[in-house]
Every structure is written in structure tokens, then in C-alpha cells.
Backbone bond lengths (Angstrom), bond angles and torsions (degrees), N, CA, C in turn:
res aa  C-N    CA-C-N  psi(-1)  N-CA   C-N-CA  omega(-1)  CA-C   N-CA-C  phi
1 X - - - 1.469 - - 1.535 108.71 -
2 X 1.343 105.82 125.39 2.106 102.71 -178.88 1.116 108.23 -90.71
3 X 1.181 127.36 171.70 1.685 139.32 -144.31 1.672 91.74 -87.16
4 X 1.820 131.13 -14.50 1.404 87.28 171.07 1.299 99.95 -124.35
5 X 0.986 119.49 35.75 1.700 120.24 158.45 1.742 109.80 -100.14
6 X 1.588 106.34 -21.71 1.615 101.46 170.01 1.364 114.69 -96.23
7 X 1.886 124.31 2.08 1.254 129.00 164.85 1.921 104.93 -85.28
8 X 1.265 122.55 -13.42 0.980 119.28 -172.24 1.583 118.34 -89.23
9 X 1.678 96.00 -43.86 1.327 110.05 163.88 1.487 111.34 -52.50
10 X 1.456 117.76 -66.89 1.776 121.66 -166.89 1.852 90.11 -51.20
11 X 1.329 121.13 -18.64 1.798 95.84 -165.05 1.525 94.68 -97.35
12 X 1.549 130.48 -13.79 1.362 130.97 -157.25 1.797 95.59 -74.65
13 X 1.707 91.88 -52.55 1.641 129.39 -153.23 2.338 84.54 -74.54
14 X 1.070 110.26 -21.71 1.710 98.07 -169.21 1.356 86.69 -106.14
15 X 1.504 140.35 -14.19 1.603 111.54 166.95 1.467 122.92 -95.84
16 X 1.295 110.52 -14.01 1.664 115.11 159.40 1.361 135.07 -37.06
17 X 1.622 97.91 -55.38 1.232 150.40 143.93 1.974 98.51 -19.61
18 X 1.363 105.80 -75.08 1.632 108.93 -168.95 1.539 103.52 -73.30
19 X 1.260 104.49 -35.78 1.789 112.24 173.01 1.336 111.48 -46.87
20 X 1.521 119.46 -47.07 1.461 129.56 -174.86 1.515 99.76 -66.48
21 X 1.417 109.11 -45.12 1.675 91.22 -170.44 1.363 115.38 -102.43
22 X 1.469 113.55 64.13 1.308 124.80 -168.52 1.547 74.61 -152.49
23 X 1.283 150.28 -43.87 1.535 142.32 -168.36 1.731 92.72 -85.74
24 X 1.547 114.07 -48.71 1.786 93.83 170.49 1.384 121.85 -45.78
25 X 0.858 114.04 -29.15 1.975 127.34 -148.59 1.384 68.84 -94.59
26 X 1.170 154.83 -47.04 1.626 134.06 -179.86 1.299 114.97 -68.12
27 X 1.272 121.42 -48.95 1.709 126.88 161.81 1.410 110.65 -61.59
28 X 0.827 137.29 -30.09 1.578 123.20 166.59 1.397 119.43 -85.32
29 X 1.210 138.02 8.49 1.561 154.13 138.79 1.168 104.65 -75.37
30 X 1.050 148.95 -10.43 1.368 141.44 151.52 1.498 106.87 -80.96
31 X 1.219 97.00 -72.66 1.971 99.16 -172.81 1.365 100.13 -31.67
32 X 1.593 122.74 -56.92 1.531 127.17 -160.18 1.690 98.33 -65.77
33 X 1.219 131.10 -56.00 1.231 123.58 170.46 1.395 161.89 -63.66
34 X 1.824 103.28 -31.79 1.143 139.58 154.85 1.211 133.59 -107.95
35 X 1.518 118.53 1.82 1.471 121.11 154.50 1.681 99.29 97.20
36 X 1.524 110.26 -162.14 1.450 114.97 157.61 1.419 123.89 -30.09
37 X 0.947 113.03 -78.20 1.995 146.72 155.79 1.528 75.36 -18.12
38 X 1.217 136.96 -131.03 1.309 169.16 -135.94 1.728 99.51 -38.76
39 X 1.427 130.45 -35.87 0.834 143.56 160.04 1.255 124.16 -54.31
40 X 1.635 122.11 -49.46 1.768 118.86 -178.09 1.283 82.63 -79.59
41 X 1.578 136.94 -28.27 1.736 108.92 -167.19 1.251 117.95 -37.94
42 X 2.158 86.95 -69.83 1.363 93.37 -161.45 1.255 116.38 -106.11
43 X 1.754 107.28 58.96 1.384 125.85 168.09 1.989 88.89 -99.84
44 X 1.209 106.73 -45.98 1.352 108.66 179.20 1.190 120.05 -49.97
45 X 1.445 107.44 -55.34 1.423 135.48 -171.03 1.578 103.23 -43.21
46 X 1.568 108.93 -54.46 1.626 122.63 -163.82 1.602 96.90 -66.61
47 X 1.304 111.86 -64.67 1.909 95.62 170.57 1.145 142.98 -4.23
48 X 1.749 81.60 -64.26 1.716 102.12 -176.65 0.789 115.62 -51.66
49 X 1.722 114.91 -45.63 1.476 122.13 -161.09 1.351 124.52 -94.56
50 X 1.689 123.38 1.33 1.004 131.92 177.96 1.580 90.59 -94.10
51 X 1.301 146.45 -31.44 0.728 120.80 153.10 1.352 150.85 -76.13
52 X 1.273 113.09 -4.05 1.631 122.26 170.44 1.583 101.63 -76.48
53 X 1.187 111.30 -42.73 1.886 126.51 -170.94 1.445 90.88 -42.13
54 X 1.576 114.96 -76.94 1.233 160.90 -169.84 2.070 86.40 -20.33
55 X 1.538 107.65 -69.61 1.568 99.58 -174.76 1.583 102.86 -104.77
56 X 1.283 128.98 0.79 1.730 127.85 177.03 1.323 100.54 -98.88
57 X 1.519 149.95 -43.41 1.274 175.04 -145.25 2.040 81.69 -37.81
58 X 1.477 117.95 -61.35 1.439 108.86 -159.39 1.326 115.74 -57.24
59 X 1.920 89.78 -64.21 1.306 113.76 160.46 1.621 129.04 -7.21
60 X 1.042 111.62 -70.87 1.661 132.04 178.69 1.522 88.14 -68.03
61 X 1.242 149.73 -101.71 1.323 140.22 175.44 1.551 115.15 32.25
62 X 1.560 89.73 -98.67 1.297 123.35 -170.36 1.479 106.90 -64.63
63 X 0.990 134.73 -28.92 1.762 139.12 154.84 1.126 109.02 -61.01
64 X 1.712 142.49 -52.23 1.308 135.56 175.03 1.412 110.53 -65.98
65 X 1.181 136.06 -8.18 1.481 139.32 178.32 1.982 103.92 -113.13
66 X 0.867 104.30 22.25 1.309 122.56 -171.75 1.741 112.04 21.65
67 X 1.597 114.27 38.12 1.118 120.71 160.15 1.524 126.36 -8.99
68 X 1.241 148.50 132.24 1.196 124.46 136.94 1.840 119.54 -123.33
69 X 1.288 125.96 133.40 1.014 133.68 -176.30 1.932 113.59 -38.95
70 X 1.561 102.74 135.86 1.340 91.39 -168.53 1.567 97.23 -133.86
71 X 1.425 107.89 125.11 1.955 126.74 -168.55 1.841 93.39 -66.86
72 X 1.473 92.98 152.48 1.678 108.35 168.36 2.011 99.94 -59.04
73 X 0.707 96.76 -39.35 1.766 100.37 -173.19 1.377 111.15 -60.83
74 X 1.871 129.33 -34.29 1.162 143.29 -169.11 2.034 106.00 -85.39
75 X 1.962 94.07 -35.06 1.264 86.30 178.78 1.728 93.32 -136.79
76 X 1.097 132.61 124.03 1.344 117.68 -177.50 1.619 93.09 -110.82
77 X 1.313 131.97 -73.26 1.351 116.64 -179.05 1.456 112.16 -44.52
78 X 1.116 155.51 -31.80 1.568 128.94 160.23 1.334 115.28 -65.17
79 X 1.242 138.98 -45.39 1.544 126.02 151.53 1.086 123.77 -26.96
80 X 1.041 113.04 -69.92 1.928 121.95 179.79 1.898 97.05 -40.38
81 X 1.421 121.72 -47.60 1.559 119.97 -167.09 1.394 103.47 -70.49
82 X 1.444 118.72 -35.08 1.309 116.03 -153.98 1.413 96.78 -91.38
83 X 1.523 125.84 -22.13 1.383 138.35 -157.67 1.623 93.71 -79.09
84 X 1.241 114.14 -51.29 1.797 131.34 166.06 1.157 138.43 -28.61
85 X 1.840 93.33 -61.40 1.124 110.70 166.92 1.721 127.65 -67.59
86 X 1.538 85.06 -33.26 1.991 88.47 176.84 1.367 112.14 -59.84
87 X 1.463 121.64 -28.51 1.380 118.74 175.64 1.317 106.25 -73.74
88 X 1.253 145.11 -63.96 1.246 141.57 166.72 1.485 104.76 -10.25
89 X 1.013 99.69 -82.44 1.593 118.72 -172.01 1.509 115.13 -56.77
90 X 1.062 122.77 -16.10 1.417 130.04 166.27 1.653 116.26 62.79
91 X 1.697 90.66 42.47 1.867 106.07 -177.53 1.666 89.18 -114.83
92 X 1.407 113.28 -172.64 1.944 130.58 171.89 1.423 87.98 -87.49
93 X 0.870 129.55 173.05 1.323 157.08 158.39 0.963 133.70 -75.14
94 X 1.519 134.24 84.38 1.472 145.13 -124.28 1.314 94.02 -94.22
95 X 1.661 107.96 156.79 1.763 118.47 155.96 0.883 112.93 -33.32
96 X 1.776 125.92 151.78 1.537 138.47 157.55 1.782 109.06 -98.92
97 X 0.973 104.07 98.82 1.431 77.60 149.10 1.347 136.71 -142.00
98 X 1.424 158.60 177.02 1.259 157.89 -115.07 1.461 119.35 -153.20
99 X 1.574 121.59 90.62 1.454 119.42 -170.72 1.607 111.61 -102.76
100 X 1.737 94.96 114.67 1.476 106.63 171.11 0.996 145.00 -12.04
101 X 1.804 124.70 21.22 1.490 108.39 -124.45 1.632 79.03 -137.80
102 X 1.921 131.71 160.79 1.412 136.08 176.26 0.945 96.81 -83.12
103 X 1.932 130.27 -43.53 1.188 114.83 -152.24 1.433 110.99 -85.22
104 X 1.052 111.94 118.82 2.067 129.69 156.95 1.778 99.30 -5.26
105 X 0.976 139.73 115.44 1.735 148.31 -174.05 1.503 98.66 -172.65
106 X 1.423 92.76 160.91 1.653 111.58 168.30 1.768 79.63 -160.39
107 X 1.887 85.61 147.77 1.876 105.74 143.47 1.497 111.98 -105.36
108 X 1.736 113.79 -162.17 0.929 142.89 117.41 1.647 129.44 -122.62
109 X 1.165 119.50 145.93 1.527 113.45 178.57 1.403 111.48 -132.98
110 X 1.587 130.45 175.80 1.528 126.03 160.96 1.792 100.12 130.79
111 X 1.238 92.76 159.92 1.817 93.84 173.76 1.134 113.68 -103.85
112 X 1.475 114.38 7.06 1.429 118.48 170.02 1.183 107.12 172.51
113 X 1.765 123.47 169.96 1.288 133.62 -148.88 1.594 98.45 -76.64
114 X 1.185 103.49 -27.92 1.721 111.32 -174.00 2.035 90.18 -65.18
115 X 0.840 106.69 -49.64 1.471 117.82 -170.81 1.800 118.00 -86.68
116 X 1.263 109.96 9.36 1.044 96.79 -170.77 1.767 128.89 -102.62
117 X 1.345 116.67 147.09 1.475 106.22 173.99 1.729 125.91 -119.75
118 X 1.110 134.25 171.15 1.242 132.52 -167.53 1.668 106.42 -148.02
119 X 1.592 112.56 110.00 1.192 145.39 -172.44 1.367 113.52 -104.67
120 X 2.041 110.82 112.20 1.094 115.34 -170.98 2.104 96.41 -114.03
121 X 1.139 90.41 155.87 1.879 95.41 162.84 1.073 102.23 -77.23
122 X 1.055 103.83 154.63 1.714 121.61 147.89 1.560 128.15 -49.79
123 X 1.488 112.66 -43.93 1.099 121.43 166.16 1.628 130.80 -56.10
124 X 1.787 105.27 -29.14 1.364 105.23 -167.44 1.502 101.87 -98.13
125 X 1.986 122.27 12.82 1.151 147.75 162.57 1.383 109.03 -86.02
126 X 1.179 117.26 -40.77 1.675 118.73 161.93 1.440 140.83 -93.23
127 X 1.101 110.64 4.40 1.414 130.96 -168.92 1.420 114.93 -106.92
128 X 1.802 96.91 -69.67 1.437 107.39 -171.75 1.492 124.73 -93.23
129 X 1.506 106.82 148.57 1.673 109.64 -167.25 1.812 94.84 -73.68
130 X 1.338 92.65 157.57 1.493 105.85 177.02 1.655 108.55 -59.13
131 X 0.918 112.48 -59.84 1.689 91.42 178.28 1.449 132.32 -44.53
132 X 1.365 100.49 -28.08 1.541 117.32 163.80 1.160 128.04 -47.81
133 X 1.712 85.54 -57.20 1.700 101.08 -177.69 1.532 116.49 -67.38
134 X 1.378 98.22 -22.93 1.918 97.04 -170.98 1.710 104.85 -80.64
135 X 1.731 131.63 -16.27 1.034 138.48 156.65 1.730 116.83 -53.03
136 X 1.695 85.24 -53.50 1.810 65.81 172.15 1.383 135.47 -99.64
137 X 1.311 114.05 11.91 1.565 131.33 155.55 1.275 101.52 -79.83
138 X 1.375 153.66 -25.57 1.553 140.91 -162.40 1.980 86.33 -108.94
139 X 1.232 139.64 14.15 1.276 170.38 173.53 1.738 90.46 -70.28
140 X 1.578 72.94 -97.15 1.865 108.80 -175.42 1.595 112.31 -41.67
141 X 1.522 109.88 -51.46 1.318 128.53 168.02 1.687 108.71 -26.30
142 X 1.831 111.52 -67.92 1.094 125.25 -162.37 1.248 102.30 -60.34
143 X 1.684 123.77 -52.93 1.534 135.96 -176.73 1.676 101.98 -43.30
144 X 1.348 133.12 -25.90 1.103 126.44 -155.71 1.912 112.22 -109.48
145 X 1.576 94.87 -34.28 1.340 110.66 162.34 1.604 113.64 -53.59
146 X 1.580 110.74 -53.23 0.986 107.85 -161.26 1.546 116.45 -72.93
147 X 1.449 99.38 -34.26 1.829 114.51 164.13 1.813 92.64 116.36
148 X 1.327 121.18 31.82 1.286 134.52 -178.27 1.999 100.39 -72.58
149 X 0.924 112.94 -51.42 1.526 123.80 165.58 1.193 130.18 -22.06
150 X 0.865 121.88 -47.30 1.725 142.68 174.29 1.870 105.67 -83.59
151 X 1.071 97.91 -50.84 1.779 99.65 168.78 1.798 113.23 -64.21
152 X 1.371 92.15 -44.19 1.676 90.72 -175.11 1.325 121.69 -59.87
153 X 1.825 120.19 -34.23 1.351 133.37 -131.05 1.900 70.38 -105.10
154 X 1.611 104.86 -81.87 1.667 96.43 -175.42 1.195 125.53 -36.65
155 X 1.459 141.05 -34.05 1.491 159.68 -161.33 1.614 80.83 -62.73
156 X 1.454 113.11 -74.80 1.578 132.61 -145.95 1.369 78.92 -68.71
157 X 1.359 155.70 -75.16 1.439 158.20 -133.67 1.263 110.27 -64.95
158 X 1.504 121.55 -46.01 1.541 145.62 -177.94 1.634 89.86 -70.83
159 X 1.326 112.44 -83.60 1.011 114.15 171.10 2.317 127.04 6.22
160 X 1.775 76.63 -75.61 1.482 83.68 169.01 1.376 133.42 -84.78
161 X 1.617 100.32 10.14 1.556 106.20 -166.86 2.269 77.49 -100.34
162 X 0.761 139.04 -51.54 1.333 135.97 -156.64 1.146 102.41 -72.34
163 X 1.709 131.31 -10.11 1.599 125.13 161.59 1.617 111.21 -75.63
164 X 1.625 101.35 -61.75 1.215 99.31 -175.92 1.557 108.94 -60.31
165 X 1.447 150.57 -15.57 1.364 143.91 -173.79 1.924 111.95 -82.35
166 X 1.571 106.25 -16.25 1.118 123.13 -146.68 1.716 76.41 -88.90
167 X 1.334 99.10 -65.31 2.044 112.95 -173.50 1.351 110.08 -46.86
168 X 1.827 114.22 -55.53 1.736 105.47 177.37 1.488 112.77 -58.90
169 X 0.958 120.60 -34.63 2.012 110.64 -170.32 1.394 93.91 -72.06
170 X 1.290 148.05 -75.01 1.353 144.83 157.22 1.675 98.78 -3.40
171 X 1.199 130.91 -71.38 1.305 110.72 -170.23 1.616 122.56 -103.32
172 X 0.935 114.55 13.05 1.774 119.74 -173.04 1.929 97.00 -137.72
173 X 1.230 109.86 42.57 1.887 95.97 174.59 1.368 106.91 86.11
174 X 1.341 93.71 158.15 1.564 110.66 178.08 1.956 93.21 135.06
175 X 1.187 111.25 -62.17 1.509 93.49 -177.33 1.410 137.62 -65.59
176 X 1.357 110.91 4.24 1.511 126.94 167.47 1.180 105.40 -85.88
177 X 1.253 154.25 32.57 1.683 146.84 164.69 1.069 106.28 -86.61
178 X 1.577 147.11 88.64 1.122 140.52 170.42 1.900 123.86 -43.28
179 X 1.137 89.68 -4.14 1.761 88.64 174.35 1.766 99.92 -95.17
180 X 1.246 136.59 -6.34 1.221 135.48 -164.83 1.831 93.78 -105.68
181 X 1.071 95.00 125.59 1.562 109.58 179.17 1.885 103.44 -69.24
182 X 0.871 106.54 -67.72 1.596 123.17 174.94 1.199 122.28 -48.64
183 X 1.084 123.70 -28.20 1.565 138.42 169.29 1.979 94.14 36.28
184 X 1.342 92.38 -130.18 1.862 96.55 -157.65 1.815 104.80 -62.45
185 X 1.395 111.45 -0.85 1.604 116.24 -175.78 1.251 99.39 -72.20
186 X 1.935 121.52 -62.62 1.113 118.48 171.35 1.303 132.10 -59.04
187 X 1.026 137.03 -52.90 1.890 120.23 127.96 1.482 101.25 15.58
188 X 1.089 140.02 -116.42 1.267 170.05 165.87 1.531 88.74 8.80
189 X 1.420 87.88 -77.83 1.832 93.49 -169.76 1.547 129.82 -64.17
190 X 1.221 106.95 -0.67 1.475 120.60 170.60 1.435 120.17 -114.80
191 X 1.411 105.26 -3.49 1.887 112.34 155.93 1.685 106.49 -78.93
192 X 1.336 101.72 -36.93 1.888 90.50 -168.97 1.642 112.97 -99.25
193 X 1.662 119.20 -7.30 1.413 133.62 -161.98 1.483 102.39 -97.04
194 X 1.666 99.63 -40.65 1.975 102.86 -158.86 1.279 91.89 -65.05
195 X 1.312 116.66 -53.52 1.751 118.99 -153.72 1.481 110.02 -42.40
196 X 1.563 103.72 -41.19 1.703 109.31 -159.89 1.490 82.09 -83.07
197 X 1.193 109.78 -74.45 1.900 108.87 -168.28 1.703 114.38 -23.65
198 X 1.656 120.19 -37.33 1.386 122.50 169.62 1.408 125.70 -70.30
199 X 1.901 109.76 -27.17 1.280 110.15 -169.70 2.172 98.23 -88.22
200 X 1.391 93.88 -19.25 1.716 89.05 176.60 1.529 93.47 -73.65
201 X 1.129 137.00 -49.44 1.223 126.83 -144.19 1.796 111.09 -65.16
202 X 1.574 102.91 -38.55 0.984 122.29 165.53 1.352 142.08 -68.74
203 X 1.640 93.42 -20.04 1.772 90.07 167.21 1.831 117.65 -98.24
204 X 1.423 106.65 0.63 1.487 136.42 148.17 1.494 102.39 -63.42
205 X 1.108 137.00 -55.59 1.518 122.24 161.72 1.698 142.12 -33.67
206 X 1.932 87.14 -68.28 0.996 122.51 -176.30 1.162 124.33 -67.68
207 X 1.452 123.69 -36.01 1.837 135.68 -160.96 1.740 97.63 -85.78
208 X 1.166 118.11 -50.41 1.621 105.83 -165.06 1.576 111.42 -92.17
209 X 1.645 108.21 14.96 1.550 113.72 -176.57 1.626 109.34 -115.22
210 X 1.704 107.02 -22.35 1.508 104.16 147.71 1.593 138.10 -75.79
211 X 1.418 97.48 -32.49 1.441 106.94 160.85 1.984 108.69 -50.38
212 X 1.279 122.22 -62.18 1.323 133.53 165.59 1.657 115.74 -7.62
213 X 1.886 91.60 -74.51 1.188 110.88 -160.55 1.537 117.35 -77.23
214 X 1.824 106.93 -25.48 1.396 119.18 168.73 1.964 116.53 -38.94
215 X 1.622 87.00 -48.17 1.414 103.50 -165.46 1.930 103.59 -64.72
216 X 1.448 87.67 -57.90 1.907 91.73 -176.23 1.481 125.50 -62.46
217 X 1.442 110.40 -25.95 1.501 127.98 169.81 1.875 93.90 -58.13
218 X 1.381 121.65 -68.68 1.334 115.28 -164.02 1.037 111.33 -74.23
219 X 1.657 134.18 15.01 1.632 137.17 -170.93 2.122 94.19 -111.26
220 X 1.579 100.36 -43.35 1.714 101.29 174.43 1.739 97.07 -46.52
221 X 1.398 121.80 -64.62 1.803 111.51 -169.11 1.184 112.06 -87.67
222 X 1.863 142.01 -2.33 0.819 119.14 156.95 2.059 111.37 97.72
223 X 0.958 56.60 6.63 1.850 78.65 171.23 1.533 133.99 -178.34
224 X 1.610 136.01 118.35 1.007 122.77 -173.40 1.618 120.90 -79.13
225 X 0.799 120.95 31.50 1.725 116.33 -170.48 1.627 101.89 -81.85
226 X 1.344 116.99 -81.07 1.481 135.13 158.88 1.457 105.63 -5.84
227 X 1.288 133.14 -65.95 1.377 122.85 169.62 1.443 134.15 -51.59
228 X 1.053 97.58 -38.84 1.579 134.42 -169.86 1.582 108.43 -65.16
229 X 1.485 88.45 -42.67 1.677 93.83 -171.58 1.849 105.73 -96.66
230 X 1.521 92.62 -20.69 1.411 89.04 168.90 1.689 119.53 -62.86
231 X 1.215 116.04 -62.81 1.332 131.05 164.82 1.588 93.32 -14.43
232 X 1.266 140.59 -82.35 0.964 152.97 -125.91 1.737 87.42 -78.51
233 X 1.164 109.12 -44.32 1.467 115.10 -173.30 1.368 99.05 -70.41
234 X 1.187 149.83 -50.17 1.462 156.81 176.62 1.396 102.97 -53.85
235 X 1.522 124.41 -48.94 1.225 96.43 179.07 1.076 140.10 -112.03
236 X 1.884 124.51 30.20 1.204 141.89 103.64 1.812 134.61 -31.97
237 X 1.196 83.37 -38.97 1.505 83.34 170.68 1.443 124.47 -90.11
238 X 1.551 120.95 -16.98 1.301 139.37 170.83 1.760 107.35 -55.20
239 X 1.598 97.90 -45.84 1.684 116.52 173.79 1.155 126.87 -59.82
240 X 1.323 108.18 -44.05 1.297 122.49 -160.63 1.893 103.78 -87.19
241 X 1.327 98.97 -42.55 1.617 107.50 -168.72 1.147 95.19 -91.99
242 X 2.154 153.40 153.17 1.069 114.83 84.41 1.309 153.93 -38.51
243 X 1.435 115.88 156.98 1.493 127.62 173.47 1.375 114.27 -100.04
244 X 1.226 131.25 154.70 1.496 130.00 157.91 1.292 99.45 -124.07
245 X 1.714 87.65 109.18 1.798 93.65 -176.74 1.982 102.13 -142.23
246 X 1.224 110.09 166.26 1.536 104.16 177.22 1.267 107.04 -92.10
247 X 1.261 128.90 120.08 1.204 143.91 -154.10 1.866 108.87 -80.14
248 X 1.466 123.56 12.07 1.444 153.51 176.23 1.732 87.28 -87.35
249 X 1.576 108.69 -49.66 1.650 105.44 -160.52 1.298 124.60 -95.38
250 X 1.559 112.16 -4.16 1.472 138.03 171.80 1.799 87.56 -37.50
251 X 1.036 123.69 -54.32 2.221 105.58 -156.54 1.277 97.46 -79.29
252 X 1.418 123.81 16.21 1.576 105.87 -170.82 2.109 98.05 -110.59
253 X 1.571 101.53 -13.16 1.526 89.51 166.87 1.311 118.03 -101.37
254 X 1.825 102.11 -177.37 1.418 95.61 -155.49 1.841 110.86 -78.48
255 X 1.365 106.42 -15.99 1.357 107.74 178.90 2.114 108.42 -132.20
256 X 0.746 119.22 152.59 1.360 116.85 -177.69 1.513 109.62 -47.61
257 X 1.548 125.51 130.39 1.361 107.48 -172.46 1.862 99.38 -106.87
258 X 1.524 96.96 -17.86 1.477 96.99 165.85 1.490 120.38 -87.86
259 X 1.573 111.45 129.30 1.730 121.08 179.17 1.745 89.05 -38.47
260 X 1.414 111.10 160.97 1.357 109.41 171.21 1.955 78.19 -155.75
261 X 1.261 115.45 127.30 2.123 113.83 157.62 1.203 99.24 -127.51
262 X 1.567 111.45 -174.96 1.144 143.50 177.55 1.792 104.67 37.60
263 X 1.565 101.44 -116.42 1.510 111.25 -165.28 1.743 97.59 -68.21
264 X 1.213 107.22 -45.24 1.378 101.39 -169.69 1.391 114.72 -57.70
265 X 1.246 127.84 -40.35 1.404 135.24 -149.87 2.400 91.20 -75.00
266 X 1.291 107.70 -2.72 1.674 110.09 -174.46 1.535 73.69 -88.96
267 X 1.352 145.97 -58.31 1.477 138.05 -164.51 1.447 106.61 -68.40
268 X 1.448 138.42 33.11 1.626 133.42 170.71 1.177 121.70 -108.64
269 X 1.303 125.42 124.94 1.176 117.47 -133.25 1.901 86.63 -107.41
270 X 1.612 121.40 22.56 1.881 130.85 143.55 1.107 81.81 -78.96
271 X 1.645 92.31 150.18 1.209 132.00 144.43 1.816 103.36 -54.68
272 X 1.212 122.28 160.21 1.884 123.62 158.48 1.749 114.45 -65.01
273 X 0.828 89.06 140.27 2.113 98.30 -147.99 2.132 79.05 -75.47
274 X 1.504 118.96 -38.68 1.640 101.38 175.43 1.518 104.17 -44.74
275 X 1.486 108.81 -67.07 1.580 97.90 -161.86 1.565 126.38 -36.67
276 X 1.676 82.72 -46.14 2.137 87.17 -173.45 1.001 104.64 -74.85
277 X 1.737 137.32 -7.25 1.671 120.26 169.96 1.396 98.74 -92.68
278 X 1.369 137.21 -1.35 1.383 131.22 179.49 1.167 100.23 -87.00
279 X 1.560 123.97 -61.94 1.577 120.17 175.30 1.373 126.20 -41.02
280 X 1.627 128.88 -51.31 1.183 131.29 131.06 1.670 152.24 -3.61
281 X 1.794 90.11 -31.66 1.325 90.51 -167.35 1.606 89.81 -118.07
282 X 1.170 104.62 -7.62 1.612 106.81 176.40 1.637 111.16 -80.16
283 X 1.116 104.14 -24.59 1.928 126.56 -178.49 1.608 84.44 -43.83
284 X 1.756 112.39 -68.71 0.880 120.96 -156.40 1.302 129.76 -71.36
285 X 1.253 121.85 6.37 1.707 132.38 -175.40 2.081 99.74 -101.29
């Protein structure tokens, strides 16, 4: 095995790993709330849903970002880039599609390259120069090569399923299980505990898989500048524009589309947009 097929494995095999304890952290909001009972539920519950994620994971995505699919005819020069890049990258040539949105963003989504799609704004169609743009499509590219997509899309989905699960037991039952010691306390403590415990878990996902993809995105064109400077453009425009986005799907773009300062901005599950244009620009020396 060569050093980056066993760096790929140790990063595949250590986010599974965080995936798993993002489906406990759902089973233990039960145990903590509903006791015994509440525990085999949503031991069941988590199954299910790793497997619906597993082939719905894009789907749900690109619907919560109110995506809509966009024809070679509607955009032909971004086809032609993305069509390019898939050869580079040595994936099929993923869906296009087109989110309503001013502010400058891209995703990626899919459970795999066979399956995968790549979601630009509108804004980062009006904003950013093409060289820009082909940095942060050879971005997305890397996320998809690497099989980051399927981690990102479920991560973010779970993610938002362990807020909203945390709020209904708090208000629809759970502290009447006489086998649950904690009754309506744990309630309590799994409305204000899960959220953060999901958003750490996730920026344990998220932070050392953009660093990743920064690098392989600028290895498809062969130079990091274009990214580098894109970044810079994204996160001016992140400032300048709001987004209306579901804040579950924030780790699935390429730069935070929600403002995040002070204390909060340690809970974002980007990396700090200096570092990845510093790492970037060091590629290039």
C-alpha cells in the first residue's frame, strides 16, 4: 500500500469513525430522554436512517438549498469546465445544478462519483472570473474524487436530524419513561448539549477534509493561485451578501455561507479561509 492510498484509507477509516459518533449522539438522546424504551427506538430509528441518507443523502441536499437542475444549453461554458475537469479528475461527469442564491457558493453532493452532482449559485455565475470559478469546481472535483460527498451530505443531514430530534422529545414526551432516571431533566439536557456535541462532531469531519480537497483541487489544474484567490473572493462575498441557507447544510459548501464571529465562528465546521489561502499559496513557491 503507498503512502497516499494509506493516507486516504487512515482519513476514510477516521471519518466513519466521527460518522458513527454522530449516529450514537442520536441513540444517546433517546437513552437520555426516553430511558430503556427510548434507547432500542432510536437504535432502530438510526439504521433506518443511515440507510435512507446512504441513497437520499443528495437528494435532500440539493432540495434544502433549493437547487434546480441546470441543461448544457442554459449553461454551456460551465459544462465545457466541469466536463474538463471530470476528465482530469478521472470521475463521470456529475449533475449541474443551479441555487437561487446572490451569494458566490458552490457544493458538492452524491454517494459516489458514479452518483455525484455539483451545485453552483447564481451569484458565483455573476461575480466570479472564470479562472476563479474553475478553482472552485477543481475544489468540488477533489471532494468527489476523494469520496468526501457522501461523508459531507450524511454528516450535515444527521447533523440536522439530532437538533430537530433533541427539540421534539423536549416537547412531545420522553420524560415520562419510568425506566429513565432523568426524565424531563434529560429532555433539557439534550436540547442544549446535542446541538453543540453535533456541530463539534462535524467540524471534526469537515476541517481536515477541506484542507484535503484544497490541496487535490489545485493538483487537477496544476496550480494553486486560482483557488486561493477565489477563496478570497468567496469570502468577501460571504460578507457582503447574505445567504438563506439551512444551517444543517452550511459543511456541505465550499466556504461558510453563514456569517459565523467571535465565539461562534470556533463552532464552524471551515477551516479559517487565511489558513487555506496560506496553505495554497505555499503549494505555489
Amino acid at each position: 500500500m503507498n503512502t497516499v492510498t494509506a493516507t486516504r484509507f487512515m482519513t476514510q477509516a477516521r471519518t466513519f469513525l466521527l460518522l458513527a459518533g454522530l449516529t450514537g449522539l442520536l441513540v444517546a438522546i433517546g437513552g437520555l430522554v426516553g430511558g430503556a424504551s427510548g434507547l432500542a427506538l432510536f437504535a432502530i430509528f438510526a439504521i433506518g436512517m443511515n440507510l435512507f441518507l446512504y441513497f437520499k443523502s443528495d437528494s435532500l441536499a440539493l432540495r434544502m438549498s433549493n437547487a434546480q437542475p441546470l441543461s448544457e444549453q442554459q449553461d454551456p461554458e460551465l459544462h465545457r469546465m466541469i466536463e474538463g475537469l471530470a476528465q482530469r479528475a478521472g470521475v463521470p461527469k456529475p449533475r449541474v445544478y443551479m441555487v437561487p442564491q446572490e451569494q458566490p457558493n458552490a457544493f458538492a453532493t452524491g454517494r459516489n462519483p458514479a452518483h455525484a452532482a455539483i451545485a453552483v449559485t447564481a451569484g458565483i455565475r455573476k461575480y466570479m472570473p472564470a479562472y476563479q470559478l474553475e478553482g472552485v469546481l477543481a475544489h468540488e472535483f477533489a471532494h468527489i474524487k476523494n469520496r468526501d460527498i457522501l461523508i459531507q451530505s450524511v454528516g450535515a443531514m444527521i447533523g440536522g436530524i439530532i437538533s430537530g430530534v433533541a427539540q421534539f422529545m423536549l416537547f412531545f414526551g420522553g420524560g415520562d419513561d419510568r425506566d429513565n432516571p432523568l426524565g424531563a431533566v434529560g429532555a433539557i439536557l439534550a436540547v442544549i448539549l446535542a446541538p453543540i456535541a453535533a456541530s463539534l462532531i462535524q467540524l471534526a469531519i469537515s476541517r481536515q477534509r477541506e484542507y484535503l480537497a484544497d490541496a487535490t483541487g489545485a493538483s487537477f489544474i496544476g496550480n494553486p493561485n486560482p483557488l486561493a484567490d477565489a477563496l478570497e473572493t468567496l469570502e468577501k462575498g460571504a460578507a457582503m451578501i447574505p445567504m438563506a441557507v439551512n444551517p444543517s447544510s452550511e459543511p456541505l459548501y465550499i466556504v461558510n455561507p453563514l456569517r459565523k464571529e467571535g465565539i461562534q465562528g470556533l463552532f464552524s465546521t471551515h477551516p479559517p479561509l487565511a489558513e487555506r489561502v496560506r496553505r495554497l499559496r505555499a503549494l505555489a513557491v
